[in-house]
LUMLO-833198 format. One record per residue (C-alpha): y, x, z; residue number from 1. Coordinates in steps of 0.1 Angstrom, whole numbers. Each point is the difference from the previous one (the first is absolute). Example, Ala and Ser with C-alpha at 12.3 -4.5 7.8 and 13.67 -1.06 7.14 Angstrom:
BEGIN
{{-45,123,78},1}
{{34,14,-7},2}
END
This chain:
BEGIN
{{-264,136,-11},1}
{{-18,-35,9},2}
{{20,-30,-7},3}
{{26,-10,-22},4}
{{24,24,4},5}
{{-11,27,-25},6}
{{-4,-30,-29},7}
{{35,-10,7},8}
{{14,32,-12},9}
{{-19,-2,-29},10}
{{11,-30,-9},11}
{{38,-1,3},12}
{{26,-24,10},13}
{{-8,-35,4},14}
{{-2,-27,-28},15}
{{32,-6,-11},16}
{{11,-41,-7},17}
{{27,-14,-14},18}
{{32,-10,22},19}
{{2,-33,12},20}
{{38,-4,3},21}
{{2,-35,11},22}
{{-26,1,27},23}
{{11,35,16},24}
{{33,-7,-3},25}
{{-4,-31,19},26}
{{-20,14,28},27}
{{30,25,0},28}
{{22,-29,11},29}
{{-23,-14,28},30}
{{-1,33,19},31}
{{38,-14,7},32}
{{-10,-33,18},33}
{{0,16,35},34}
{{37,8,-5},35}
{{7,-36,-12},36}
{{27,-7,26},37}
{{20,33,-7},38}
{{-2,-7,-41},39}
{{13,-35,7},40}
{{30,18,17},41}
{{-3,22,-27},42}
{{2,-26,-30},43}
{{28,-17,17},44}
{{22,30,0},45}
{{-6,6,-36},46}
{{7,-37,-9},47}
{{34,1,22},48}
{{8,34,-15},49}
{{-8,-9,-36},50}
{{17,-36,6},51}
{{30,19,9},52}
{{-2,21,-29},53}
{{0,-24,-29},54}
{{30,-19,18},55}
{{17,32,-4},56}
{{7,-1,-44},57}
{{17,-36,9},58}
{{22,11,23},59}
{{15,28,-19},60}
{{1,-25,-33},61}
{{24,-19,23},62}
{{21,28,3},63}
{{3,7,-35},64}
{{6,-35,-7},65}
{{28,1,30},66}
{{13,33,-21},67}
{{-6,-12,-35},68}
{{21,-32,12},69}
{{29,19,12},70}
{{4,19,-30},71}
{{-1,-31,-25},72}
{{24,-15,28},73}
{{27,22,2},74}
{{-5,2,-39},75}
{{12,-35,-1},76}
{{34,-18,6},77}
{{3,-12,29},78}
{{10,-36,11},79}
{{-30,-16,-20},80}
{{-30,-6,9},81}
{{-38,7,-17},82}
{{-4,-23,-21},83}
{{34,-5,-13},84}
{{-6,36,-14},85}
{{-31,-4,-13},86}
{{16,-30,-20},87}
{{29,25,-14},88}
{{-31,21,-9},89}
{{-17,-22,-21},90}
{{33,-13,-15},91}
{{8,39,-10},92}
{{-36,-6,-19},93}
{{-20,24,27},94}
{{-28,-26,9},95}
{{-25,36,6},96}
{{30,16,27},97}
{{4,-38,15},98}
{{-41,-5,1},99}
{{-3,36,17},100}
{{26,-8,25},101}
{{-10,-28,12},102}
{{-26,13,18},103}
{{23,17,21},104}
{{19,-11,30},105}
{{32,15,-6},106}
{{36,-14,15},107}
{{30,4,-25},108}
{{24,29,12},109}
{{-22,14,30},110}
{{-15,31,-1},111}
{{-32,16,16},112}
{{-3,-16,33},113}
{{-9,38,16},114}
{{-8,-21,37},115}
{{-24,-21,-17},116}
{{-14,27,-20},117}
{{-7,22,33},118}
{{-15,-25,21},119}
{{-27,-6,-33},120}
{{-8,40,7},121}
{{-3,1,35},122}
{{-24,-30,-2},123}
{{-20,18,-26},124}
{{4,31,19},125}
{{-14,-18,30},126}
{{-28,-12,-19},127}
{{-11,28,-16},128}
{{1,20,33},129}
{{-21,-28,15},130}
{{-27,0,-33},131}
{{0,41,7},132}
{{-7,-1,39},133}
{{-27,-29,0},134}
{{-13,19,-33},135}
{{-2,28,26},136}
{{-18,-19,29},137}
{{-28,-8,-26},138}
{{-2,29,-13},139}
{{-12,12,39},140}
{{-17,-29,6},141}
{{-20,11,-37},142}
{{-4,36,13},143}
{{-19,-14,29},144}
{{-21,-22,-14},145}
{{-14,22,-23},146}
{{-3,35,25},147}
{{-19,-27,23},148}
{{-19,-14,-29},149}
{{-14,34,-10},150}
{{-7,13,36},151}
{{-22,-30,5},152}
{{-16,14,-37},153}
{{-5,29,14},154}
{{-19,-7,29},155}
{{-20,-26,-21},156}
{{-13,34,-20},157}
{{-4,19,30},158}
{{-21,-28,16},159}
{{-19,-5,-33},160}
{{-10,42,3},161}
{{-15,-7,27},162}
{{-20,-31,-7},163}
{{-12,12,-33},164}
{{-36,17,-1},165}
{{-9,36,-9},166}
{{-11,-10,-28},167}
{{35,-12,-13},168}
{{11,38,9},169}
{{-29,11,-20},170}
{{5,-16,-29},171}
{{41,9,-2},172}
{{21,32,-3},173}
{{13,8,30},174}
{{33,6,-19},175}
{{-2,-35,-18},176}
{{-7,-16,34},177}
{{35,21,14},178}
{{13,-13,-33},179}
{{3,-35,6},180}
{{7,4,39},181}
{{35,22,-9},182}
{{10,1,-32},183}
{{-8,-39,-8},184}
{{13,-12,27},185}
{{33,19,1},186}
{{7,-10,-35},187}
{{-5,-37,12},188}
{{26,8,26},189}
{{22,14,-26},190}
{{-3,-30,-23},191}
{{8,-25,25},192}
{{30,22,14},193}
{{14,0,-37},194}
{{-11,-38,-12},195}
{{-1,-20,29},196}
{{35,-5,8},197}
{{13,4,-32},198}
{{-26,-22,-16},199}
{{11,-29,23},200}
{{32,4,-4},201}
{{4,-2,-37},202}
{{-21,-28,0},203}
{{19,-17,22},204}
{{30,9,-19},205}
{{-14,-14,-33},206}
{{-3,-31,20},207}
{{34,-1,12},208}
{{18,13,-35},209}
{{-17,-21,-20},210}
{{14,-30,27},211}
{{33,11,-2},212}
{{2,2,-35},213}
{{-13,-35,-11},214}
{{27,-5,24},215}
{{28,14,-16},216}
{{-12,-12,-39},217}
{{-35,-13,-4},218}
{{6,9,-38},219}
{{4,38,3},220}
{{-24,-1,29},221}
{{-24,-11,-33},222}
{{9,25,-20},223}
{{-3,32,28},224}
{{-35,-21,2},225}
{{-10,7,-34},226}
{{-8,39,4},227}
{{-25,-6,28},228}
{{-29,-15,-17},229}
{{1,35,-17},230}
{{5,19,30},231}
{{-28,-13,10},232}
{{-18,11,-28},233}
{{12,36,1},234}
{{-15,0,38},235}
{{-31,-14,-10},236}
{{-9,22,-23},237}
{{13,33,10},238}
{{-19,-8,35},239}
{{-35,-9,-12},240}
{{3,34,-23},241}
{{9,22,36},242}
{{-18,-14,24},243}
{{-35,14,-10},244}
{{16,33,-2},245}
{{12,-8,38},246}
{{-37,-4,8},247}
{{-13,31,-19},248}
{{28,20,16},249}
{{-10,-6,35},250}
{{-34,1,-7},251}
{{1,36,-19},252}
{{23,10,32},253}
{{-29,-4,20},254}
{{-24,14,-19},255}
{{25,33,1},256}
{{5,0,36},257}
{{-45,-1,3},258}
{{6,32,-19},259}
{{27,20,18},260}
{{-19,-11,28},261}
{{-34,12,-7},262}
{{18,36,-15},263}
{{19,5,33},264}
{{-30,-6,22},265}
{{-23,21,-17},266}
{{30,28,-16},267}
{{-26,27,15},268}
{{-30,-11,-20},269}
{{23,-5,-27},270}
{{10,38,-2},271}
{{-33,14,9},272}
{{-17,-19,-29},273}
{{29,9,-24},274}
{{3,-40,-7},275}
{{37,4,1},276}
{{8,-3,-40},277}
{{-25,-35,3},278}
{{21,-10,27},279}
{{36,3,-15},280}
{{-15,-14,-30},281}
{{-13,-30,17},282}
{{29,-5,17},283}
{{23,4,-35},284}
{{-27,-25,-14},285}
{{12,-25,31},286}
{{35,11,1},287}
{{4,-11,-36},288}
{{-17,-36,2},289}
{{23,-5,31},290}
{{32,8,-22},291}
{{-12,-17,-29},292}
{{-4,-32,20},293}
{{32,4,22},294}
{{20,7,-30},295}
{{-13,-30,-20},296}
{{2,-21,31},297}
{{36,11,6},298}
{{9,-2,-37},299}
{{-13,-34,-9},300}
{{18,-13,32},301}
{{28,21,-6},302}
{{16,-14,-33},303}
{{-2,-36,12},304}
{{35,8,19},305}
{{22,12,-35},306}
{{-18,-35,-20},307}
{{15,-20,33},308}
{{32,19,-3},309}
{{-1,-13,-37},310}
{{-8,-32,9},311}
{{27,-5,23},312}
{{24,18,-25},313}
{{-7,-31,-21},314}
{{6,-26,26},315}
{{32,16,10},316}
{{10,-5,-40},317}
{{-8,-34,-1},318}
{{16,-14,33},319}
{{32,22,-10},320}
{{4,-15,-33},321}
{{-11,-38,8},322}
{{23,3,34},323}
{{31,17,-22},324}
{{-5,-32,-17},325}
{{1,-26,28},326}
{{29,14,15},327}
{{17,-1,-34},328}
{{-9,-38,-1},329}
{{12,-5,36},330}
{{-34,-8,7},331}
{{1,30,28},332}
{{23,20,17},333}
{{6,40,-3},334}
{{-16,3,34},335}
{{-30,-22,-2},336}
{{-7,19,-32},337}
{{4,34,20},338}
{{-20,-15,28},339}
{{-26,-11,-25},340}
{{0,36,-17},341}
{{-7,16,36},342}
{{-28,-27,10},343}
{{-15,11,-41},344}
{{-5,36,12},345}
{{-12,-12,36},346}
{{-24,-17,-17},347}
{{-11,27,-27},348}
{{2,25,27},349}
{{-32,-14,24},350}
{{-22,-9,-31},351}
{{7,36,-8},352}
{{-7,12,32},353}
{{-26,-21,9},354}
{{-14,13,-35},355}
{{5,33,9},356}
{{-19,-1,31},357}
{{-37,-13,-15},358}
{{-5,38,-8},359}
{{1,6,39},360}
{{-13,-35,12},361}
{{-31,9,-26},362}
{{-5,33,12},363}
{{-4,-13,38},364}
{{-20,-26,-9},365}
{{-24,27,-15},366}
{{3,19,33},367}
{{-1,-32,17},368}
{{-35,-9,-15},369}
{{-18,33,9},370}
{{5,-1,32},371}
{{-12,-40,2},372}
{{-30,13,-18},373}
{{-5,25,30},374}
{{7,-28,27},375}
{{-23,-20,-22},376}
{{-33,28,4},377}
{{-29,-14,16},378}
{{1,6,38},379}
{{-27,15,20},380}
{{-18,-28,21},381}
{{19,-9,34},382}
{{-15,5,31},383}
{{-18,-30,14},384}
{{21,-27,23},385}
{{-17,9,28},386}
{{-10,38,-7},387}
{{1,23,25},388}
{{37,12,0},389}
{{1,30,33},390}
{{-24,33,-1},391}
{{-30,-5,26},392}
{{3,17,35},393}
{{-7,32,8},394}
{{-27,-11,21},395}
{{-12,-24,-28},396}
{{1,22,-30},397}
{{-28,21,-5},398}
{{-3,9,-40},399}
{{-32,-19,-8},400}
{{1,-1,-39},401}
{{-29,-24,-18},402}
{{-4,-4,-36},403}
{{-22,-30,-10},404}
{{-4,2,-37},405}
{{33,7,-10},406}
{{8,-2,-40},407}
{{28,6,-17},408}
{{17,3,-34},409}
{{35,9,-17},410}
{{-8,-23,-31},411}
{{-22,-30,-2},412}
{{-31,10,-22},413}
{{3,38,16},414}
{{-18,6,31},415}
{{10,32,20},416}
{{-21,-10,38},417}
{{-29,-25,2},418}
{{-15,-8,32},419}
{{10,30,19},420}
{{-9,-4,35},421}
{{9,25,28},422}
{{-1,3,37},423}
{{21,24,20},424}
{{2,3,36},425}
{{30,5,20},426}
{{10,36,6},427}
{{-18,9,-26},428}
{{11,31,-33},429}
{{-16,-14,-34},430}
{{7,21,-25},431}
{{7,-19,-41},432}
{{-12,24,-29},433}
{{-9,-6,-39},434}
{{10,7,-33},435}
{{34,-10,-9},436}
{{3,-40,-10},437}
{{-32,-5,25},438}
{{23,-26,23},439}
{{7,26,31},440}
{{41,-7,2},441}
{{-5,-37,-11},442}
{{-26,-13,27},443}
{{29,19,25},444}
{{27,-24,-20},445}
{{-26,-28,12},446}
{{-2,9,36},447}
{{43,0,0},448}
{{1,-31,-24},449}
{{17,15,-23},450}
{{-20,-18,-23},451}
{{-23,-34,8},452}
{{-40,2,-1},453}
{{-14,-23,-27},454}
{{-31,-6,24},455}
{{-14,8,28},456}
{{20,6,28},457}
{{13,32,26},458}
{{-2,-5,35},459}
{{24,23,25},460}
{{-12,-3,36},461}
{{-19,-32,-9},462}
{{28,-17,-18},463}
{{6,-5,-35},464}
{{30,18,-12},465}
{{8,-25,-28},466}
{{7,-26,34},467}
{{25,25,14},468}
{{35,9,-13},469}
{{7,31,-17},470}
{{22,13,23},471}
{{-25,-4,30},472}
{{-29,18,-17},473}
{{24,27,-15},474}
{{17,4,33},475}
{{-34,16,15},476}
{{-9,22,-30},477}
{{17,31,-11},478}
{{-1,20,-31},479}
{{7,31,-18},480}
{{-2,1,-34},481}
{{-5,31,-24},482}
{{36,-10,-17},483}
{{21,9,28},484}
{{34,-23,3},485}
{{32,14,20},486}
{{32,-22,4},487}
{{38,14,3},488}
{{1,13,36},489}
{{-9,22,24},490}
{{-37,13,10},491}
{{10,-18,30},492}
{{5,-33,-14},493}
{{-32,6,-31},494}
{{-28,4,33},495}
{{16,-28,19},496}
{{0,-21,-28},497}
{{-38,-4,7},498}
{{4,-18,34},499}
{{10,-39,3},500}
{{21,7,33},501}
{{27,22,9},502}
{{-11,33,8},503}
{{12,30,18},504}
{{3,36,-13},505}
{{-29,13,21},506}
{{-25,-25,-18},507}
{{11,12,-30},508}
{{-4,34,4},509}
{{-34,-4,16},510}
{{-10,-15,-29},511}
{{8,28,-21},512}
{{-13,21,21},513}
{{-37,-19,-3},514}
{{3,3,-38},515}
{{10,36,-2},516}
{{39,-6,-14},517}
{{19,11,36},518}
{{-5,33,-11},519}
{{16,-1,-37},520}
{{27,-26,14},521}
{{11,20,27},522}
{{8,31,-28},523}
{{24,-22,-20},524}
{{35,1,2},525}
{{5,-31,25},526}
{{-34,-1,9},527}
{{-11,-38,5},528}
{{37,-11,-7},529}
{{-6,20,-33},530}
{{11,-29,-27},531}
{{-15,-1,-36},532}
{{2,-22,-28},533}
{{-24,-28,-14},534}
{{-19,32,-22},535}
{{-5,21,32},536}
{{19,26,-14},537}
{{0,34,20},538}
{{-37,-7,13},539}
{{-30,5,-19},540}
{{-29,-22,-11},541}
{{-25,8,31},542}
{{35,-3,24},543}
{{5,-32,-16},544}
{{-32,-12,10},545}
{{-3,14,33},546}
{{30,-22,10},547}
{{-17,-31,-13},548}
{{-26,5,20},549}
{{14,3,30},550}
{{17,-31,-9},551}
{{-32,-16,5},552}
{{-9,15,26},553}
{{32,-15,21},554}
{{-13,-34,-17},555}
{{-25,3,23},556}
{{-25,-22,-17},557}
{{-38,-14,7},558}
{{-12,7,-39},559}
{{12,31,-17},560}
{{1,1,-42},561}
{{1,34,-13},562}
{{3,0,-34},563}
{{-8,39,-8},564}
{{29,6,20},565}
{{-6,36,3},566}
{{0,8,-33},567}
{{32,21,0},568}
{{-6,20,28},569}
{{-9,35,-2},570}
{{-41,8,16},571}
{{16,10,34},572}
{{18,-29,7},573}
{{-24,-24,-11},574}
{{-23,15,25},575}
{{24,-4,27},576}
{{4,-40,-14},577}
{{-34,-5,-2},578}
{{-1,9,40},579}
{{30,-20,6},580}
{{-15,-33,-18},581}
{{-28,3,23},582}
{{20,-2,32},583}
{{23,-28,-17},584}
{{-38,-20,-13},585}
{{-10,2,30},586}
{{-5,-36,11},587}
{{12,-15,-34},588}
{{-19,-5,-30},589}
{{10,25,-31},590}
{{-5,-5,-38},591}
{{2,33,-17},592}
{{6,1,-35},593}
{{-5,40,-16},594}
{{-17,16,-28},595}
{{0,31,19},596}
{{-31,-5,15},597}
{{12,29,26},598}
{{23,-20,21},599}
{{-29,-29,4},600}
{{-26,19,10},601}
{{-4,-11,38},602}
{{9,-38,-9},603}
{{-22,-23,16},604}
{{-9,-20,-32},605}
{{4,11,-34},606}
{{-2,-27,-27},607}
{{-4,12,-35},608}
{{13,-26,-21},609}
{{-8,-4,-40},610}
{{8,-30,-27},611}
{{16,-17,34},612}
{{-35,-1,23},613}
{{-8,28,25},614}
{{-30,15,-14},615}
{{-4,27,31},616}
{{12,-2,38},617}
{{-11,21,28},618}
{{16,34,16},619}
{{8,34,-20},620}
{{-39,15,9},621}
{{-15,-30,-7},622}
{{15,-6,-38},623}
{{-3,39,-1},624}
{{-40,-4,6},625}
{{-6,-32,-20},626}
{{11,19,-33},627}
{{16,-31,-15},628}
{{37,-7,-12},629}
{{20,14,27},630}
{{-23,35,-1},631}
{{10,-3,-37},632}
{{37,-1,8},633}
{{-4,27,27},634}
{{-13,22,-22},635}
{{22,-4,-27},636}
{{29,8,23},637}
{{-17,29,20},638}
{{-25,18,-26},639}
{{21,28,-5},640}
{{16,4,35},641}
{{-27,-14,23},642}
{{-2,36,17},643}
{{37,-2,8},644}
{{2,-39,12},645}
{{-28,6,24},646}
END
């Protein structure tokens, strides 16, 4: 195999480098600016909501106050008023009940003022409902946001797929590549489903509780403070241990999924060779470093949420014994220190959560960084500004194809063509043989600009194809490769997909009929509307390629690239190809690539290619009587059955 590819499989996944957190996460955060006006409305919600919420712990402290004050009132003669029975307290010698006491606003003799107390729960009820439905409109507004952020991901990695070079595809496993465009990016969509909202909310209510509690005492606000220094600790540490597992996890689930793909794909060749035991133990090998670094990833994360629960066990302690003394100074009432109590586990309970998140906000991140590292892949070269963007004219294409000392090379220092120069005229067969490695596929990869000349130049019709777009010198060239590709559909819709335009069910069918598939389609269940999956399952190897040729024949196009395209076809049919290329080359210029130096013998040109040069050209008889590399080749084919091939 020529080029890159065969080294990359040697040579595993890519270098792996350690995560930058800050950076990725970052460039997280500004795939959200086109959504700026949405997460305003967003952010505004939540504040509201949150607003609402922390209001909520001071209303119903009023209400115990209101209840606590009717029981010490009807407690109490009546006739007097407050502080005429705080004075007969202290006179009795209880200084600690009169100190308590008054704090509360109690009336001598009256009871629980119920009307009072009920209006104090329907405006908490009120509020809370409120906090709950603008909680709820965020939440939405969150939902969108994010499903909008990762669609536009999404089509940033499709886009990217298409800009990248074959080289890129070379050098990657497939399944590594399919890696980062599903997996990594639904786990990013996960993340922000589950941390988003929730992360700006407890925030926001760390903000708002910590408000309302310097509010209510600055002094117990202090000590609810002193636990978070060491909360912050505990999150520190417990994330800088996780989040390299986060990385290796994700990394070692790509790795697996290159695997599983690669043992699907080839499952055949995996049986015939009896490489099943190597397999399963490979993929054990895989399977075990991907459960090693999930389960330390979600281990290290996972205790930081029972040490945040501890932590906030202690604040809870402090503020109850520090606010059971303030109300027994009078310093506080019953229902600020209830309030306060609430507001001390609102404020534990985001630092928790917000701790408890980093295992999730780490482990997109991760995700988040592979696929910036694919957006991030060098690009193939644009096309030029003005480079010719529409396919020539009928009438102007003809299928002139010059080489003028073309070179090339996958790696600097290693040359694969140097100075290759070529002339074919329009119309014309020219058939590509050699060894394998000697260039034959990559100078067609040239001629489609699948990969860029590094001197010389190729002219098409007189022009240079590096001034015209892709899509314009692709658009007039068709191919058939020897690895056949099918998509989910019908036979129908797998010829058609050959043509640019709409086309009708006639054109079709005649262009099975030129490459020899009408007959074959016609004895399957639903003939043409006959649907099979992306394997071609039900129709064999030679079918399989039959079809793709008559998808390029409805292509319809001025140069046709063979790329030993009948190579799974049995002798018969190839025959009956071989006569049907020649009324489809007819007027267009073909490249033939085939070590079966059968199906080239009445080419027009044969090039014999070696090292990257052409060493021999001429036609079949010619090389034949010149006894030189291609009579070699010949004769290494046909020495035993040269009776029978002639």
């Amino acid at each position: 195999m020529s080029g890159p590819g065969g080294r990359m499989m040697a040579g595993g996944a890519p270098a792996e480098r350690s995560m930058d957190f800050k950076g990725s996460g970052k460039r997280l955060l500004r795939q959200f600016a086109p959504e700026r006006v949405t997460l305003w409305w967003m952010l505004a919600a939540c504040v509201v909501s949150v607003a609402l919420s922390v209001v909520g712990p001071m209303i119903l402290g009023r209400a115990t106050d209101l209840v606590f004050a009717g029981v010490v009132g009807r407690q109490t003669q009546d006739g007097g008023s407050k502080a005429q029975v705080l004075d007969g307290l202290r006179d009795r010698g209880d200084d600690g009940l009169a100190d308590m006491l008054s704090g509360v606003g109690f009336t001598p003799g009256r009871g629980i003022d119920f009307g009072a107390v009920g209006d104090v729960l329907l405006i908490a009820l009120a509020v809370y409902v409120a906090a709950g439905l603008l909680m709820l409109v965020a939440t939405r507004l969150s939902i969108r946001v994010i499903n909008r952020t990762v669609f536009r991901m999404r089509e940033d990695v499709q886009a990217k797929l298409s800009r990248l070079p074959l080289r890129y595809f070379d050098r990657q496993k497939r399944g590594e590549v399919l890696s980062r465009a599903t997996n990594d990016i639904d786990n990013i969509s996960q993340t922000m489903q589950q941390t988003m909202g929730q992360l700006i909310n407890s925030l926001l209510t760390i903000v708002g509780v910590l408000a309302m509690m310097f509010w209510v005492s600055p002094l117990l606000a202090l000590v609810a403070l002193v636990t978070v220094p060491l909360s912050v600790v505990v999150a520190a540490k417990v994330g800088k241990r996780s989040q390299p597992q986060f990385v290796r996890q994700w990394k070692t689930t790509g790795r697996l999924n290159a695997h599983i793909e690669e043992m699907y794909s080839g499952h055949a060749l995996v049986k015939v060779f009896g490489r099943q035991d190597e397999s399963a133990q490979a993929f054990r090998e895989q399977n075990d470093a991907l459960y090693e670094a999930g389960f330390r990833a979600q281990f290290n994360s996972g205790i930081m949420q029972p040490l945040m629960f501890f932590v906030s066990n202690i604040n809870y302690v402090l503020v109850a014994v520090v606010g059971g003394l303030r109300v027994a100074s009078g310093a506080l009432s019953i229902g600020d220190v209830q309030a306060f109590i609430q507001y001390s586990r609102q404020f534990s309970m985001p630092l928790t959560q917000v701790a408890s998140m980093a295992n999730l906000v780490q482990s997109g991140v991760a995700s988040a960084e592979r696929i910036f590292e694919l957006l991030d892949a060098e690009e193939q070269a644009p096309d030029a500004a003005d480079a010719r963007r529409s396919a020539p004219a009928p009438s102007e294409a003809r299928g002139r194809v010059v080489l003028e000392k073309v070179s090339f090379r996958y790696e600097p220092d290693t040359p694969l063509i140097e100075g290759l120069s070529l002339t074919v005229e329009p119309g014309q067969t020219v058939a590509i043989v050699g060894p394998t490695g000697a260039g034959k596929t990559t100078l067609v990869n040239l001629l489609m600009r699948f990969y860029e000349v590094t001197g010389g130049r190729i002219l098409l019709d007189g022009v240079d194809v590096a001034t015209m777009s892709r899509d314009a010198l692709r658009s007039g060239i068709g191919m058939v490769l020897q690895d056949t590709w099918l998509f989910g559909g019908t036979i129908a819709d797998n010829i058609a997909y050959g043509a640019a335009r709409e086309v009708t069910r006639e054109e079709i069918e005649e262009a099975a009929r030129a490459a020899h598939a009408d007959r074959f389609v016609r004895t399957l269940p639903d003939g043409y509307d006959t649907v099979i999956d992306d394997e071609g399952a039900g129709v064999s190897a030679g079918e399989k390629q039959l079809v793709t040729i008559a998808r390029a024949f409805l292509s319809d196009p001025v140069i046709l690239v063979l790329d030993e395209a009948t190579s799974s076809v049995d002798t018969r049919t190839e025959v009956l190809i071989q006569k049907a290329m020649a009324r489809l080359a007819h007027g267009r210029t073909s490249f033939v690539i085939a070590h079966r130096l059968s199906t080239i013998r009445d080419a027009d040109v044969i090039l014999v290619m070696e090292n990257g040069s052409i060493v021999e050209q001429g036609t079949h008889d010619g090389l034949l009587a010149a006894k030189g590399a291609y009579a070699r080749l010949y004769a290494a084919q046909f020495a035993q059955a040269v009776a029978e091939v002639d």
